[in-house]
C-alpha positions as CSV (number, residue, x, y, z in Angstrom):
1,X,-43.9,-53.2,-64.4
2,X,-42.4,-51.7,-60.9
3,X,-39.4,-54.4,-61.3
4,X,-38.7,-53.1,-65.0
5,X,-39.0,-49.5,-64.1
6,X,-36.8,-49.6,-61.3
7,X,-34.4,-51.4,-63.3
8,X,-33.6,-48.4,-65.2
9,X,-33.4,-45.9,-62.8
10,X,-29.4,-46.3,-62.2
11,X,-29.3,-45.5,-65.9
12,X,-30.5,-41.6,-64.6
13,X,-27.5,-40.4,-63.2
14,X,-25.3,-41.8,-66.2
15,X,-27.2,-40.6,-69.5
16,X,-29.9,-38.2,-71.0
17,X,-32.9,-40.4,-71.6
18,X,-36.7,-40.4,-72.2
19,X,-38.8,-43.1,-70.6
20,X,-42.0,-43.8,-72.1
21,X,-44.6,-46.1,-70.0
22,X,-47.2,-47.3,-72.1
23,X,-50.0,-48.9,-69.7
24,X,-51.7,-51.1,-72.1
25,X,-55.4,-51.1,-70.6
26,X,-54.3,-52.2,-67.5
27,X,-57.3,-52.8,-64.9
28,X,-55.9,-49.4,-62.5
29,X,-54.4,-46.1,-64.0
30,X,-51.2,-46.4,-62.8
31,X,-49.2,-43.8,-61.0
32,X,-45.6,-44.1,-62.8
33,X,-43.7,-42.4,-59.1
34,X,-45.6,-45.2,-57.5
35,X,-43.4,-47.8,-59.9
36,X,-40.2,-46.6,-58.3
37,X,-39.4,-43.6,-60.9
38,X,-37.5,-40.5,-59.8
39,X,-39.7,-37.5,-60.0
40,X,-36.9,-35.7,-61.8
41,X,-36.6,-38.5,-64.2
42,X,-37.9,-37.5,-67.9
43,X,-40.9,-39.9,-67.8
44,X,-44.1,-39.5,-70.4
45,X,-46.8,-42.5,-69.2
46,X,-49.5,-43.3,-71.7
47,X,-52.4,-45.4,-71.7
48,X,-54.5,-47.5,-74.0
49,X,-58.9,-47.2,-72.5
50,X,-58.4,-51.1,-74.0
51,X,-55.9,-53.8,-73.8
52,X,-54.5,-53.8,-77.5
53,X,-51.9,-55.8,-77.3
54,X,-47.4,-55.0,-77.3
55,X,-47.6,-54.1,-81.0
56,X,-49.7,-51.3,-80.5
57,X,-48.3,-50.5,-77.2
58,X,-44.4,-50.2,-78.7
59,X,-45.9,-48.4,-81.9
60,X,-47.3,-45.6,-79.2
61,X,-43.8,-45.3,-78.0
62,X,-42.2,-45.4,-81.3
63,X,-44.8,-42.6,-82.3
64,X,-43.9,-40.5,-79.4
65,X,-40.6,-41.1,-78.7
66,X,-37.9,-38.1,-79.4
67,X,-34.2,-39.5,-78.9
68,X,-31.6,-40.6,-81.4
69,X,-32.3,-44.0,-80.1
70,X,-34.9,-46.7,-78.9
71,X,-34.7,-49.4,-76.9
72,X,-38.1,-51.7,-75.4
73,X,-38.4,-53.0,-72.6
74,X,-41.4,-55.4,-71.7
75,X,-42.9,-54.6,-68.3
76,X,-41.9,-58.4,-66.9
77,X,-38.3,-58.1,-67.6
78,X,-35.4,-55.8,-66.2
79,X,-32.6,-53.9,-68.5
80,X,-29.1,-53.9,-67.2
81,X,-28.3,-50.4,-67.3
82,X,-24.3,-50.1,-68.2
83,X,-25.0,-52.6,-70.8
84,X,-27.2,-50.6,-72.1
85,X,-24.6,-47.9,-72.1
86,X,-21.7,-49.9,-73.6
87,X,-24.4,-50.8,-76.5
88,X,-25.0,-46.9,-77.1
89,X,-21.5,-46.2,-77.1
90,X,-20.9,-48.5,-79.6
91,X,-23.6,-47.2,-81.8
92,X,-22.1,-44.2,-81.9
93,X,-19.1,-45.1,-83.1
94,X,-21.0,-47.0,-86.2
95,X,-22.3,-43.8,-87.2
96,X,-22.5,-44.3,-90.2
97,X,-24.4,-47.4,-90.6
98,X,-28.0,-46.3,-89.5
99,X,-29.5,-49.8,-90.7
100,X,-27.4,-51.5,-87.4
101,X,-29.6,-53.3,-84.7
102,X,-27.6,-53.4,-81.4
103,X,-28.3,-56.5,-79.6
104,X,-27.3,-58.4,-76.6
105,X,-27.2,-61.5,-74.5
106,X,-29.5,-62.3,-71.6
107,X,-30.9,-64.4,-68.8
108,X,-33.5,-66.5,-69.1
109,X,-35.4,-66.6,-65.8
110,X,-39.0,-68.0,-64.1
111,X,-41.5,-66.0,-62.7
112,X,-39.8,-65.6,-59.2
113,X,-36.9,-63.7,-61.8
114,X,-34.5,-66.9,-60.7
115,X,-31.8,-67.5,-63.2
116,X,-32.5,-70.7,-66.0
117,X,-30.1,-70.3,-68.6
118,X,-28.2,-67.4,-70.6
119,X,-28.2,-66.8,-74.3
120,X,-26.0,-64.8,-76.5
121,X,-27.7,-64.6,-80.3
122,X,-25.5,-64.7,-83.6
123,X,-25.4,-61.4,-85.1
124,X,-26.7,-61.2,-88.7
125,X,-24.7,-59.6,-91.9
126,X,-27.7,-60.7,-94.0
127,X,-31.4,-59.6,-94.2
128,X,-31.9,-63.1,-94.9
129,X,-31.4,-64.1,-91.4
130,X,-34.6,-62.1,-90.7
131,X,-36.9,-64.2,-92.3
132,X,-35.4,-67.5,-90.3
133,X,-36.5,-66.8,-87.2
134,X,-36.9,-64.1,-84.5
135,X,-33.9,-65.2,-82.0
136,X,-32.2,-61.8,-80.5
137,X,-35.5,-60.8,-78.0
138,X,-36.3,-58.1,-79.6
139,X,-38.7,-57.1,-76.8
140,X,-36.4,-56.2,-74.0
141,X,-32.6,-56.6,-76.2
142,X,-32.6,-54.1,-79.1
143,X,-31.7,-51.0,-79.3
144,X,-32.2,-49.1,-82.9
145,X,-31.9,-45.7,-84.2
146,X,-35.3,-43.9,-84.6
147,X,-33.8,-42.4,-88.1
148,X,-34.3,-45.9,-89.1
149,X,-37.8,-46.2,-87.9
150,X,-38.8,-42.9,-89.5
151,X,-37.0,-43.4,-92.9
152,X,-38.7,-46.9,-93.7
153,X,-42.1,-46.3,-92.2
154,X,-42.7,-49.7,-90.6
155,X,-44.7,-50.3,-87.6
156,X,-45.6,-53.1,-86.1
157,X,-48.9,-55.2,-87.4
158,X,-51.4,-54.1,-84.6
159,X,-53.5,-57.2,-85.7
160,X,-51.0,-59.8,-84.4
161,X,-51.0,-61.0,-80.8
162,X,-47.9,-63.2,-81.2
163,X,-45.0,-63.1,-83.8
164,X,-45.4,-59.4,-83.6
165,X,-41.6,-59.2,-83.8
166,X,-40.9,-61.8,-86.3
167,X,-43.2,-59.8,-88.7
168,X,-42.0,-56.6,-87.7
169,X,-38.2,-57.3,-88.5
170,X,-39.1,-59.5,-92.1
171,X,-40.4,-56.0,-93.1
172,X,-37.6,-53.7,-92.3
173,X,-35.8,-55.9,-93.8
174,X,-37.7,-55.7,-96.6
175,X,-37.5,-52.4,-96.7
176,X,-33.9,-51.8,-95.3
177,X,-30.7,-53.9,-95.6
178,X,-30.4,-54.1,-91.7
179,X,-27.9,-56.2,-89.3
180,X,-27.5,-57.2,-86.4
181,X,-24.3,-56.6,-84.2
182,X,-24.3,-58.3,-80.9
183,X,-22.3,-57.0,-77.4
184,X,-21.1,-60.1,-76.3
185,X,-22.6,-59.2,-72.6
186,X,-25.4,-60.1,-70.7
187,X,-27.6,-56.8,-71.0
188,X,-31.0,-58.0,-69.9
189,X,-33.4,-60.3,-67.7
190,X,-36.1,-61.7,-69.6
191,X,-38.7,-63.4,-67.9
192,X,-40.3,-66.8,-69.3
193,X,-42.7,-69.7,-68.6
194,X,-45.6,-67.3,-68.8
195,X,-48.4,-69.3,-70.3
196,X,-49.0,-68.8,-74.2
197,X,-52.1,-69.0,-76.7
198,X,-51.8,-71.6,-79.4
199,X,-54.7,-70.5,-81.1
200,X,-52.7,-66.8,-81.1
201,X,-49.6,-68.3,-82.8
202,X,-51.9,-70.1,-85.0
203,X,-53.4,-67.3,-86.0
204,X,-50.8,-64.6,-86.3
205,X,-48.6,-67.4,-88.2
206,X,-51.2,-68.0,-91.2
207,X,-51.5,-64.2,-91.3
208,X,-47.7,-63.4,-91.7
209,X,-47.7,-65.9,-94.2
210,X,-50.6,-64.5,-96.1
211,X,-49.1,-61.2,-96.2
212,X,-45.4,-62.5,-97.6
213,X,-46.8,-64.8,-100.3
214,X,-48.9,-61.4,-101.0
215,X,-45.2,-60.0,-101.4
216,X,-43.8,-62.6,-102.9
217,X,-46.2,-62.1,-105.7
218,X,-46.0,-58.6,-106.3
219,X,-42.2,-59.4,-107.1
220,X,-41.4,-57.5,-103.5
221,X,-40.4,-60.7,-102.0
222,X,-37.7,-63.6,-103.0
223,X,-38.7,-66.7,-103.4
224,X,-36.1,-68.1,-100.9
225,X,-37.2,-65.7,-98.7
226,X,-40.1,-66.4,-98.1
227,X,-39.6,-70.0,-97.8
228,X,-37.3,-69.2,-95.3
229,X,-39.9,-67.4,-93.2
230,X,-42.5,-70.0,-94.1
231,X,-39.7,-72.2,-92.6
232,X,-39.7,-70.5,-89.1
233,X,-43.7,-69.9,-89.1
234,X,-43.9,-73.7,-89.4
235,X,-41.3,-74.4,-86.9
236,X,-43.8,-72.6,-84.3
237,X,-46.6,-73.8,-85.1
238,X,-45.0,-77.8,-84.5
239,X,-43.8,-76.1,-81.3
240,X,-47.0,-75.1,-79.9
241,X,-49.1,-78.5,-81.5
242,X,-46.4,-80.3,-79.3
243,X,-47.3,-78.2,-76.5
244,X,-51.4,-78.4,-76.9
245,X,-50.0,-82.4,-77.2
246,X,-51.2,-82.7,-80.9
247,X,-48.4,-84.8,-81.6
248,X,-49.4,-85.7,-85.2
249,X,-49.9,-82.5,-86.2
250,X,-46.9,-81.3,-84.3
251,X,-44.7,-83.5,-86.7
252,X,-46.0,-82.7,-89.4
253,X,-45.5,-78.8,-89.3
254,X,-42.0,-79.8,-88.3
255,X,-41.3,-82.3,-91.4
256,X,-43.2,-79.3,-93.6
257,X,-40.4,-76.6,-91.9
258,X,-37.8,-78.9,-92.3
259,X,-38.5,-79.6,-96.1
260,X,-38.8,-75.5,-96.1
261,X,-35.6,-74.7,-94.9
262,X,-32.7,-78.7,-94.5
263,X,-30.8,-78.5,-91.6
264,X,-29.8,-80.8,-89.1
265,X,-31.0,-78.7,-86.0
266,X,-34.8,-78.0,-84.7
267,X,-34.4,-74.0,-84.9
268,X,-34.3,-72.7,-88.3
269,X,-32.7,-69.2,-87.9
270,X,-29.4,-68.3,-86.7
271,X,-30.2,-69.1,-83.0
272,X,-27.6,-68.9,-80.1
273,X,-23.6,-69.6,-79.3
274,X,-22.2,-70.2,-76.2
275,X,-21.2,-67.5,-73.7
276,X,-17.9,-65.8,-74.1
């Protein structure tokens, strides 16, 4: 958390801004000047008693936040602070389009924060593109007007450990007819390689599907829709059986997402382009 803390501090003499610290059950209280923040910086630290997981920690700072604006960042990664400010600027001139998601490109890099590769997502005209996948890092490369947030009532599903996102976005869209714009700039640092709980995708996967063919059956829900999510969910789950090496069953929840959703590349939603 220090390195992400400290990575927004330049943004303090540049903007007005709130920073909310949700410590997520962490083993020690922590002590947010000790993480690098100004003591004149508008900071508000929170903590869950238990570890409950980043849905419930970004729906504390949803539910507490003030600004026009939110924007996550996940305590591993760092925020590349004019980007941030280029991204805001631009929001403001789409005033009038409150269902916008302002997003970004980034660097992947390993635990010692060393670059691996870049991405830069597609944006998204469509709500469609929602249910295909979960490609724009929504953890540390978002930003989104709280109006939004407030108007459609969604939080994130506290129950999930994984896929938190992809959930969260299927039901905005559901509920809003969002988009995504993307700054064609490299606006964060997102650190990967951490290791991953199968049994958490597994889980969180048959319970997002559950709750769309729930949808789909109270005539909330296309039908195209939700195969396109079913798709992605199956897509993975044939990631992670490759990774536990449970190679039959890995190809199978790929050949089941590939009959979902025919295409002639591995990811089913709009994924990435190159660099400008």
């Amino acid at each position: 958390m220090r390195e992400a803390v400290r990575s927004i501090e330049n943004l303090l003499c540049r903007l007005e801004f709130e920073l909310i610290l949700v410590d997520d059950g962490s083993p020690n209280t922590i002590d947010p000047t000790s993480l690098g923040a100004p003591e004149l910086l508008n900071v508000e630290y929170i903590r869950h008693e238990r570890n409950r997981g980043a849905a419930a920690a970004r729906n504390t700072g949803i539910a507490n936040a003030k600004g026009k604006y939110i924007a996550f960042l996940d305590s591993d990664d760092r925020i590349i602070p004019e980007v941030l400010e280029k991204r805001l600027a631009l929001a403001e001139s789409d005033e009038g389009y409150d269902t916008t998601i302002w997003g970004c490109g980034w660097h992947d890099t390993d635990k010692d924060a060393q670059w691996k590769r870049t991405r830069f997502p597609r944006s998204a005209e469509e709500v469609a593109d929602f249910f295909a996948g979960c490609w724009f890092s929504p953890g540390s490369c978002v930003l989104i007007r709280r109006s939004l947030l407030s108007r459609t009532g969604i939080q994130f599903d506290e129950e999930l450990r994984r896929l938190e996102d992809f959930d969260f976005f299927c039901r905005l869209a559901m509920a809003a007819p969002i988009r995504l714009k993307v700054l064609d700039e490299v606006g964060a640092k997102i650190a990967t390689g951490s290791p991953r709980s199968a049994s958490d995708v597994f889980r969180a996967a048959d319970r997002i599907s559950a709750k769309l063919r729930e949808e789909h059956r109270a005539g909330r829900l296309r039908a195209d829709l939700l195969r396109k999510a079913r798709a992605y969910l199956s897509y993975e789950i044939a990631k992670y059986r490759f990774q536990e090496r449970q190679y039959g069953a890995g190809a199978v929840a790929l050949a089941h997402s590939l009959m979902l959703a025919p295409r002639l590349k591995s990811y089913p939603g709009p994924g990435w382009r190159a660099s400008p």
